[in-house]
Backbone bond lengths (Angstrom), bond angles and torsions (degrees), N, CA, C in turn:
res aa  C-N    CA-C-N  psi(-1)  N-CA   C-N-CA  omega(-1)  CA-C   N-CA-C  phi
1 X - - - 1.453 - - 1.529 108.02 -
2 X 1.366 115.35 135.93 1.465 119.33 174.61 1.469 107.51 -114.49
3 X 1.351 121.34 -171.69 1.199 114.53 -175.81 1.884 81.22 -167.02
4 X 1.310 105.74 116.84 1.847 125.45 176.63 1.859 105.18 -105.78
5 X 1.148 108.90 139.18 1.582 111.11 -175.41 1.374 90.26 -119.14
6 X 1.540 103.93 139.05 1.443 124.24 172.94 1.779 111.09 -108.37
7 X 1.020 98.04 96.67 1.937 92.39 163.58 1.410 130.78 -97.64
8 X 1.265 118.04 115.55 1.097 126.20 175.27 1.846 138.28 -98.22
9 X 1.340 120.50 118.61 1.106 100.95 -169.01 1.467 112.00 -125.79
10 X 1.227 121.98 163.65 1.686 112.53 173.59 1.757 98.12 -72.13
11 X 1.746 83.16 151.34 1.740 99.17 -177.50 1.215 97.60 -49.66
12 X 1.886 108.83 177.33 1.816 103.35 -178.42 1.764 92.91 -90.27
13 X 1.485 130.28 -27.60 1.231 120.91 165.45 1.318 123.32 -37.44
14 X 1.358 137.41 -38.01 1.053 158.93 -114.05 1.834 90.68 -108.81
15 X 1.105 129.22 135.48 1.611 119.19 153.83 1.349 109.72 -102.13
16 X 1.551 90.04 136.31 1.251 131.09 -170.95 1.842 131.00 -90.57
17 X 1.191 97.67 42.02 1.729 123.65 -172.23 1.486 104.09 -17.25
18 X 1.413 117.42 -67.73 1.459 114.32 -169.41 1.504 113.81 -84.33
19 X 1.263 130.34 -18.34 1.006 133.27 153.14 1.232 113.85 -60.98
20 X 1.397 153.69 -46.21 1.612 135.98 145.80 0.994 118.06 -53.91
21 X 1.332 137.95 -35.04 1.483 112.88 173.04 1.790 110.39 -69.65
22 X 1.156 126.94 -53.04 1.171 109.91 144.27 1.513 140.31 3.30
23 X 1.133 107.88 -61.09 1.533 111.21 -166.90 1.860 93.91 -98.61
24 X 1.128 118.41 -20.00 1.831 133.44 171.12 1.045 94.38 -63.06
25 X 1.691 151.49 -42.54 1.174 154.98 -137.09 1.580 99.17 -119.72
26 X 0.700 126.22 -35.83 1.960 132.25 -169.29 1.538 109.56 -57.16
27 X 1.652 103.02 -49.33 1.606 112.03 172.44 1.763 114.45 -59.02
28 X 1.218 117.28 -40.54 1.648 111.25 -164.49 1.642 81.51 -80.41
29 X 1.316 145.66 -44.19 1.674 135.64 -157.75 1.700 95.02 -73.01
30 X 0.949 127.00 -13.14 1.609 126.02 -158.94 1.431 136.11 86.11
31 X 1.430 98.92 52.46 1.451 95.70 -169.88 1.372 85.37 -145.94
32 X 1.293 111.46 133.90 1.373 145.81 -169.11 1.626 128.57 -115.05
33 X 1.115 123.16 149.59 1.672 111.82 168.43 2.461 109.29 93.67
34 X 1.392 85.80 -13.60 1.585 81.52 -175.71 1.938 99.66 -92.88
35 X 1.249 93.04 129.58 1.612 105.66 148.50 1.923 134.07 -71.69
36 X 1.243 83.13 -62.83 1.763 82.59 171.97 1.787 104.56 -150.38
37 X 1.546 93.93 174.20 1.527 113.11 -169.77 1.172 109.30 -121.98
38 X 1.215 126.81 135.19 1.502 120.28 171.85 1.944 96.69 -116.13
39 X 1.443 128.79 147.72 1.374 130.95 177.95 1.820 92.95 -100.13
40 X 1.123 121.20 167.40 1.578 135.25 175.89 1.528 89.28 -158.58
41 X 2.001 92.94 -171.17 1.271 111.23 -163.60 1.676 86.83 -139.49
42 X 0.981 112.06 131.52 1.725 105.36 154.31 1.615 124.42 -130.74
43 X 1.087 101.65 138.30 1.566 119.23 -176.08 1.197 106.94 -124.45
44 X 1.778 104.34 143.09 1.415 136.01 -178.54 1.343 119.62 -102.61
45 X 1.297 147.18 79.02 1.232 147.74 -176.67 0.941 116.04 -70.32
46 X 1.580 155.21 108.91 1.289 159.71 174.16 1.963 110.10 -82.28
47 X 1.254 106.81 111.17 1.353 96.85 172.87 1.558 120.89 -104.14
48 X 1.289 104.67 154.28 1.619 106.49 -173.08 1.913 102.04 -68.18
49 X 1.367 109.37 -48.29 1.104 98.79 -175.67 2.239 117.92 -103.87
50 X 1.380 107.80 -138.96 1.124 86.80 173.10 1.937 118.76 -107.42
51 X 1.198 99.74 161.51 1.842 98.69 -178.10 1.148 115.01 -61.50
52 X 1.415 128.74 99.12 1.255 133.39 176.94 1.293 113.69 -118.17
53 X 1.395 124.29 -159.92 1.462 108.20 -179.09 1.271 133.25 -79.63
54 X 1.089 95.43 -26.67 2.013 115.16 167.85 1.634 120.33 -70.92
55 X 1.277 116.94 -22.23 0.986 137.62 150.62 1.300 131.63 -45.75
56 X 1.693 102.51 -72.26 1.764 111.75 177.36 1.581 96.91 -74.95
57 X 1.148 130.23 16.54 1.372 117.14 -165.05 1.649 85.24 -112.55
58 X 1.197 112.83 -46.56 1.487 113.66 175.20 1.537 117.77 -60.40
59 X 1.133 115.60 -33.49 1.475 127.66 -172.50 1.815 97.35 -75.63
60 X 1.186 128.02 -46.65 1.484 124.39 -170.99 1.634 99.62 -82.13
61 X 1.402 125.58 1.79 1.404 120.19 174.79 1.604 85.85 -94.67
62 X 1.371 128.82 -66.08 1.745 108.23 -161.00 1.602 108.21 -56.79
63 X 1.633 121.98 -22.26 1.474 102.84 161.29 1.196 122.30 -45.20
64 X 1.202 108.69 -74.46 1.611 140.43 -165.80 2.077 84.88 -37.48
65 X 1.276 120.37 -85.28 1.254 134.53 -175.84 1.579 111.60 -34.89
66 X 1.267 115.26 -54.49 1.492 119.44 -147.45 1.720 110.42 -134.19
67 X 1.480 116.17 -59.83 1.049 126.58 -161.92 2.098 99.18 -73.24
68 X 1.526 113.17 -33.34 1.638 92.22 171.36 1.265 115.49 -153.67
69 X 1.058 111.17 127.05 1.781 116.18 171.80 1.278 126.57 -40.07
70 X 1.501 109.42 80.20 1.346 121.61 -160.09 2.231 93.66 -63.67
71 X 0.626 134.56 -45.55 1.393 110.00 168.38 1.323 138.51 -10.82
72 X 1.565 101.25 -50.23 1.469 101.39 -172.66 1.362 96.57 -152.63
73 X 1.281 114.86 41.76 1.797 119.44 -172.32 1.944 93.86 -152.67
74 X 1.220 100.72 135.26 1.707 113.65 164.34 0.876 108.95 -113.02
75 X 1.562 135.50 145.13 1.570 151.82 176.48 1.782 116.39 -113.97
76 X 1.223 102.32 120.81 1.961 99.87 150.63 1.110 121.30 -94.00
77 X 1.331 130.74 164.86 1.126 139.29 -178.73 1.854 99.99 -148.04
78 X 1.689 94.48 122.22 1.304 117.08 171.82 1.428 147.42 -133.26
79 X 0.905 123.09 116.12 1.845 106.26 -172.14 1.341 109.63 -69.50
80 X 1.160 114.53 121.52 2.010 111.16 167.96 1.589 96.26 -86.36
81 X 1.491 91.75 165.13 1.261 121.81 -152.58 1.719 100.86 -78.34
């Protein structure tokens, strides 16, 4: 069994609403030193068998399809260890 992580983030074109309010919010809680925030998505794919190429090849199609709005969203795709 493998397990591949998908991260997804809005393009850097893209504005990033909750990610600035985010980083608007960090100063009044006490946290200091950040410029900006970007928000993402991450997903855990569990595979029955092991990550091979047909595999990660399948895994960057349910991105592409389902897991992120390739419009205005970019994805990685990774095997953890």
């Amino acid at each position: 069994m493998a397990r591949v992580i998908v991260d997804v983030m809005l393009k850097p074109e893209i504005l990033d609403a909750q990610g600035q309010a985010i980083a608007r919010a960090l100063p009044r809680l006490g946290f200091s030193g950040v410029s900006a925030v970007r928000q993402g998505k991450r997903f855990e794919v569990e595979l029955d068998g092991p990550a091979d190429e047909a595999a990660i090849s399948d895994v960057r199609k349910m991105a592409e399809t389902l897991l992120a709005n390739t419009v205005i969203e970019d994805f990685t795709v990774t095997v953890a260890e």
